[in-house]
C-alpha positions in Angstrom: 0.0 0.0 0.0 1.5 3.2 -1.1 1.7 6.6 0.8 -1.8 8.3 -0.5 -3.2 4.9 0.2 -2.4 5.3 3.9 -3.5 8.5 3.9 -6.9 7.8 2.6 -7.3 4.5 5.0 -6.4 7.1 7.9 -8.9 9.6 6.8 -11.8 6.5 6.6 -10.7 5.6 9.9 -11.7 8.8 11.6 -15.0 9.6 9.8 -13.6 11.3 5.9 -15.5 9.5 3.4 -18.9 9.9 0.7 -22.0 9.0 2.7 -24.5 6.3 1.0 -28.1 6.9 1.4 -30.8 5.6 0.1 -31.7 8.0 -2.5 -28.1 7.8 -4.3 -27.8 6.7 -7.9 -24.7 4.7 -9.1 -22.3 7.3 -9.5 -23.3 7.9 -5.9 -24.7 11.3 -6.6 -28.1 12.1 -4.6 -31.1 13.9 -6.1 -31.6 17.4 -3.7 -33.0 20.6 -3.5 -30.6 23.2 -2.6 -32.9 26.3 -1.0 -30.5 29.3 0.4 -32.8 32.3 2.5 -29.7 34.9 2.2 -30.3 38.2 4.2 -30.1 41.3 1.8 -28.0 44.5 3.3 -26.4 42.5 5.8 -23.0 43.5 5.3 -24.1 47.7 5.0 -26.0 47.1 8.2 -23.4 45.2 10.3 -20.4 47.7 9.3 -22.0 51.0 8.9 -24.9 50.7 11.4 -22.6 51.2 14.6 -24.7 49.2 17.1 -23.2 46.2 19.4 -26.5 44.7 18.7 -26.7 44.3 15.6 -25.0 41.3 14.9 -27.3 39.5 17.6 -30.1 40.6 15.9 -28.9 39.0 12.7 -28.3 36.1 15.0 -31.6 35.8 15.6 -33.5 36.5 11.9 -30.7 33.5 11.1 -32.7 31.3 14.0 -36.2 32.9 12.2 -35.5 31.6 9.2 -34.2 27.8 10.3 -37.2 28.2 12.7 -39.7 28.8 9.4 -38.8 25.3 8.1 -42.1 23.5 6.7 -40.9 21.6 3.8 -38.6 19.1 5.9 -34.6 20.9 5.3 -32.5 20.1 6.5 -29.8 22.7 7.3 -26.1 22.1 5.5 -24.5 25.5 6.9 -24.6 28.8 8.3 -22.9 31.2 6.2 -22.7 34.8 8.0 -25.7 35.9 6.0 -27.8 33.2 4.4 -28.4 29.5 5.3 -27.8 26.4 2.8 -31.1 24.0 3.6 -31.0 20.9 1.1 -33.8 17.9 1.0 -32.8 14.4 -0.5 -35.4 13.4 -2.8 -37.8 14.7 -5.0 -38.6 18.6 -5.0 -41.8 20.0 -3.3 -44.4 21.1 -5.5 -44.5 24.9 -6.9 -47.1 25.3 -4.4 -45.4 24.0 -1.6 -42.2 25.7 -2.5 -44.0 29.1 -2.7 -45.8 28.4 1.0 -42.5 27.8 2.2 -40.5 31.0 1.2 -43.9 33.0 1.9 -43.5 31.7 5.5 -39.7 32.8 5.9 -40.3 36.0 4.3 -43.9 36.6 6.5 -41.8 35.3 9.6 -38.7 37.2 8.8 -40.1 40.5 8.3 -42.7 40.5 11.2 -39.7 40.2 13.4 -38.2 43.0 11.9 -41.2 44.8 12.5 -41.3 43.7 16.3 -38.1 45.2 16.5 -38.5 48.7 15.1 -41.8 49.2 17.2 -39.2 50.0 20.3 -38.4 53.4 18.6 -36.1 54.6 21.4 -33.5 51.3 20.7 -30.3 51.8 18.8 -31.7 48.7 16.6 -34.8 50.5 15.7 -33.2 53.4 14.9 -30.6 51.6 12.8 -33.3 49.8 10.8 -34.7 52.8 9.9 -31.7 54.1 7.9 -30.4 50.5 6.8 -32.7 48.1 5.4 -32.8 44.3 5.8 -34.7 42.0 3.9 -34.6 38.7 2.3 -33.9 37.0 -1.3 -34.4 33.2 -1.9 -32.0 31.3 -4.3 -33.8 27.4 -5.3 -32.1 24.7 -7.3 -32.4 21.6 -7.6 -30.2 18.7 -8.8 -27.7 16.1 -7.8 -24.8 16.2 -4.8 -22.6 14.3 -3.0 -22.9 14.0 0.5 -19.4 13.9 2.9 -18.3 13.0 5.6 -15.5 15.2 7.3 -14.9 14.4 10.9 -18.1 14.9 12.7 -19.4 17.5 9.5 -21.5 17.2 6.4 -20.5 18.4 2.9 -22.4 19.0 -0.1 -20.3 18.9 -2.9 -20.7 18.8 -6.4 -21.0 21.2 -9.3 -24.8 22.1 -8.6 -24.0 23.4 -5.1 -21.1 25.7 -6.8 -24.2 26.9 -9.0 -26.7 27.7 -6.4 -24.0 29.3 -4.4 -23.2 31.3 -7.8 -27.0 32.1 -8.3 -26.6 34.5 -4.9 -25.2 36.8 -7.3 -27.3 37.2 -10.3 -28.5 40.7 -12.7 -32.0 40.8 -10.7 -32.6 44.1 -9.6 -34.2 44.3 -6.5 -33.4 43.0 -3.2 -36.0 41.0 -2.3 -36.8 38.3 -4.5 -37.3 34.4 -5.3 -34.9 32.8 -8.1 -35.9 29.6 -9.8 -33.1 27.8 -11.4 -33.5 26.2 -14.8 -32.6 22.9 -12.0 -35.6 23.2 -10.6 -38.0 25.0 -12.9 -38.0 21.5 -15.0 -39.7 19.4 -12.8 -42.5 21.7 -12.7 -45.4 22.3 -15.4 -45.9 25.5 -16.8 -49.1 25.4 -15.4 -48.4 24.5 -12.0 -45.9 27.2 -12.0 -48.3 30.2 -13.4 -50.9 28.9 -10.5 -48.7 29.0 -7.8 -47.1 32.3 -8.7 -50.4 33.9 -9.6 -50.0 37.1 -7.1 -46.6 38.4 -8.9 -44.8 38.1 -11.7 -42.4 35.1 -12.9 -40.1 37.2 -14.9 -37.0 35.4 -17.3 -33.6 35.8 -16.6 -30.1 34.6 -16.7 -26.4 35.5 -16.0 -22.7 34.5 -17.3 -20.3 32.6 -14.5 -16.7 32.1 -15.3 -16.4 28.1 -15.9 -20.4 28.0 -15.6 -21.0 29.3 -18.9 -24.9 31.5 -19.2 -27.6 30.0 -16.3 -31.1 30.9 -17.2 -33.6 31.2 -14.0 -36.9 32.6 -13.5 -37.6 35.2 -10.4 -40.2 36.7 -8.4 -40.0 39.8 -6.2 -41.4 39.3 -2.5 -42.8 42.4 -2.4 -46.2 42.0 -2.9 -45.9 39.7 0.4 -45.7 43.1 2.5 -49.6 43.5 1.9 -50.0 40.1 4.5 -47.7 41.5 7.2 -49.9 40.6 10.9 -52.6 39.9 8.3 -55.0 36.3 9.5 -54.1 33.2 8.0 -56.8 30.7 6.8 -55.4 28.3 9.2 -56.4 30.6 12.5 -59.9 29.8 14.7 -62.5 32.1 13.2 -63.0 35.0 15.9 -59.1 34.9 17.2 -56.8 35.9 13.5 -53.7 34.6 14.5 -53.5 35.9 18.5 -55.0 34.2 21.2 -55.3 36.4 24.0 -55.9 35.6 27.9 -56.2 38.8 30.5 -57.0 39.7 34.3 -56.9 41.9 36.8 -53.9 41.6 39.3 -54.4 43.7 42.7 -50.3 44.8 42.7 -48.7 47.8 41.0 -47.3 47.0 37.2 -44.0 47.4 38.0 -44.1 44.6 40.3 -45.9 42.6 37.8 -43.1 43.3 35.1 -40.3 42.1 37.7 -42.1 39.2 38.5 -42.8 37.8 35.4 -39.8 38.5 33.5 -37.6 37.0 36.2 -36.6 33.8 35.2 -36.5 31.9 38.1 -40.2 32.3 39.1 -41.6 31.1 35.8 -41.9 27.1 37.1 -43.9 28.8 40.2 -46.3 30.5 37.6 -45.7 28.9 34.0 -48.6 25.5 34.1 -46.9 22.0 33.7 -43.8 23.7 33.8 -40.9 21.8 36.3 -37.3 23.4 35.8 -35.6 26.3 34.6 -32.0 26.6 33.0 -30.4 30.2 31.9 -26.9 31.8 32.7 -27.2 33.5 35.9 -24.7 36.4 35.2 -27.3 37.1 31.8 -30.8 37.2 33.3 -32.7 40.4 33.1 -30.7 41.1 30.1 -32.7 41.5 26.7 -31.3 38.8 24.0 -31.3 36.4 26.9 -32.5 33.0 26.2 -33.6 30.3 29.0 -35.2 26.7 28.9 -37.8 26.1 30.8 -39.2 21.9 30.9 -42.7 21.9 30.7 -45.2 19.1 30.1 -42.1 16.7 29.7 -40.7 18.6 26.6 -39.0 21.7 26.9 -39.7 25.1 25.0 -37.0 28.0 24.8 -37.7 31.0 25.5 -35.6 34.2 24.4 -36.4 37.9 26.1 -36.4 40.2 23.2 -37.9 43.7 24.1 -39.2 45.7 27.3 -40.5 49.5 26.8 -42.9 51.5 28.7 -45.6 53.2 25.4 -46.3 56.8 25.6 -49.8 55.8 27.4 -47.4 54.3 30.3 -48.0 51.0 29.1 -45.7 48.4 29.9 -44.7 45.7 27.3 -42.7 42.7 27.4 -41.6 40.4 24.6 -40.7 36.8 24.2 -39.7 34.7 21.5 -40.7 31.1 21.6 -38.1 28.6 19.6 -38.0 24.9 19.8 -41.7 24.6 19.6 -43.1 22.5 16.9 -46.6 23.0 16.1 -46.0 27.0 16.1 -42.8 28.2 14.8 -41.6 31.6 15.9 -44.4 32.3 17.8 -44.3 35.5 20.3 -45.4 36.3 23.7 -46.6 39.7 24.7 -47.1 40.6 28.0 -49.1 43.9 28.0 -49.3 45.5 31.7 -51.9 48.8 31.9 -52.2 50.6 35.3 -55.3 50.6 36.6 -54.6 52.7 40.1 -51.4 52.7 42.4 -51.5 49.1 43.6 -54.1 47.4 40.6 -52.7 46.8 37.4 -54.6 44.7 34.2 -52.6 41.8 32.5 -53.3 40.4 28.9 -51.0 38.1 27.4 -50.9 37.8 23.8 -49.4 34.6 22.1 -49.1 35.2 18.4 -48.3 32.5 15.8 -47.6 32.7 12.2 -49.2 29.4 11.7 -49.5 25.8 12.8 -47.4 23.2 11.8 -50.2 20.5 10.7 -52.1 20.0 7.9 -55.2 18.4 9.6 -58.3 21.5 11.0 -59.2 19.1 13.7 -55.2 18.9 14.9 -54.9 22.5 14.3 -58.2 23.7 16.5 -57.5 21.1 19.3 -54.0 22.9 19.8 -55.1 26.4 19.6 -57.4 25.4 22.6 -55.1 23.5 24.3 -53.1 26.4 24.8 -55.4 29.1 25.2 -56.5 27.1 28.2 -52.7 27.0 29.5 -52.5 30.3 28.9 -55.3 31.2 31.0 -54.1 28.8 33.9 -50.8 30.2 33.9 -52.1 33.9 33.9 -54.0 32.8 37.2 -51.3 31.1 39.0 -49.6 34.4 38.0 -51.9 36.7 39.4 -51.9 34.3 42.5 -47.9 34.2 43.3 -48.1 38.5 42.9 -50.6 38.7 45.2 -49.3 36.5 47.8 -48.3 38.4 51.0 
């Protein structure tokens, strides 16, 4: 056995080697789709913006948009700005594909919008001048999966081409782009109907070694009209909030301290049994905890506190790691009633749920109104405990 011989035996040894699945063809090439959510303006806004926030606010739109996956990605890598997802197999539908970059865009910018509401923050004030959104690069087409130590590699000349398609001659920065990859497994009529509220517009651009890659792309735009807008999937009645709210006979400051301190939540928070966050972070904004409850555990992350100019007091959490509603929010709205009343509505709003069947879909809506309301008691009961 010769020297490069060795050294390939050595690299098998400790984990360096193609991976077989199921789906792979002879040649050992797999059948994927290759979908990359890359954040426009992030490089303006993390260099020019001047805030020590920012890049943990990109930080968490990355988290958005791994947290907005309904198609079954998988995610390859994290790369500064965008995320590589790929899916062995056949592609999704047109229609599926379009449901699934309408839910990262819808999830993406309603965050953004949670953020600028706080107008006296240096994030606020930063997106204001420096604009963030998203464009969508989708290909489809055969890779090579690798094993490197304990990492996964795509590899192959279609993931140097969607990885090329991030730059392109669309104009615009928010936008879909279909590549000629995956545009063939799709009819022309399936693709008019699922694009049917914009335009599918031809284009194409020259990469040294590629050659000329048509696509076809769609600006997002038109999305901005369904921003906080009901979903068909909500309860009639409720839109996409359901809201719980009582009367709680201690000022709202004390309220405020109360619930946003992390160690009381398992006193308050129904079915919940533990708590875990870094002690030297809490009461910090951006900090994240995990609290167990109902034999699962849910994370949490404290995004935004500010009192409104009608003295309200708002609090903001983000909820990850919860399956049946992605990036879903908690609002905790405290109003003053007199010196030592104060009136409590929580607010938990959900882009959508992650099941296809009503019945599944009304039976958890309920289910956590009802823990909403439970835990809203318990928490009106530990403040008013002398």
């Amino acid at each position: 056995m010769g020297l490069l011989d060795d050294v390939l035996a050595a690299r098998r040894a400790i984990g360096t080697g193609r991976v077989r699945t199921p789906e792979a063809e002879a040649d050992g090439m797999v059948p994927a789709l290759l979908f990359i959510p890359d954040i426009s303006g992030f490089t303006q806004f993390i260099e020019e913006s001047g805030s020590p926030q920012a890049p943990f606010l990109v930080a968490d739109l990355l988290e958005i948009l791994i947290e907005a996956n309904i198609l079954g990605l998988q995610v390859n890598e994290i790369q500064g700005d965008a995320v590589l997802f790929y899916r062995l197999g056949s592609p999704p539908s047109a229609q599926e594909l379009v449901q699934q970059c309408r839910r990262i865009y819808l999830d993406f910018q309603n965050y953004l919008r949670l953020v600028e509401r706080d107008t006296s923050s240096e994030l606020s004030a930063a997106l204001a001048e420096y604009v963030l959104t998203l464009k969508i690069i989708v290909h489809y087409g055969r890779v090579s999966i690798v094993q490197i130590r304990e990492y996964t590699k795509l590899m192959g000349r279609d993931v140097i081409v969607v990885h090329r398609l991030l730059k392109n001659n669309v104009t615009g920065s928010e936008y879909i782009l279909l590549s000629e990859g995956y545009l063939r497994t799709q009819t022309p009529a399936d693709l008019a109907r699922s694009f049917s509220w914009t335009r599918l517009l031809h284009g194409s651009t020259h990469y040294e070694y590629l050659g000329e890659v048509a696509y076809r792309y769609a600006h997002l735009s038109p999305l901005r009209l369904l921003l906080n807008q009901p979903e068909t999937d909500a309860v009639p009645g409720r839109g996409r909030v359901l809201k719980v709210r009582q009367a709680i006979h201690r000022p709202a400051s004390y309220v405020l301290r109360v619930l946003s301190n992390f160690r009381l939540r398992p006193r308050w928070m129904e079915g919940a049994t533990a708590v875990q966050y870094d002690v030297t972070k809490a009461g910090r904004l951006g900090t994240s905890y995990k609290v167990d409850v109902f034999r699962g555990q849910i994370d949490f992350q404290a995004v935004q506190r500010f009192q409104d100019a009608d003295d309200r007091l708002e609090y903001v959490e983000k909820i990850s790691h919860f399956r049946l509603f992605p990036n879903a929010l908690l609002f905790y709205f405290i109003d003053t009633i007199n010196d030592s009343t104060c009136l409590l509505t929580i607010e938990f709003r959900y882009g959508h749920i992650a099941s296809r069947h009503r019945l599944i879909r009304f039976g958890q809506l309920n289910r956590v109104h009802r823990f909403l309301g439970h835990s809203l008691r318990r928490l009106a009961a530990l403040c008013e405990r002398r």
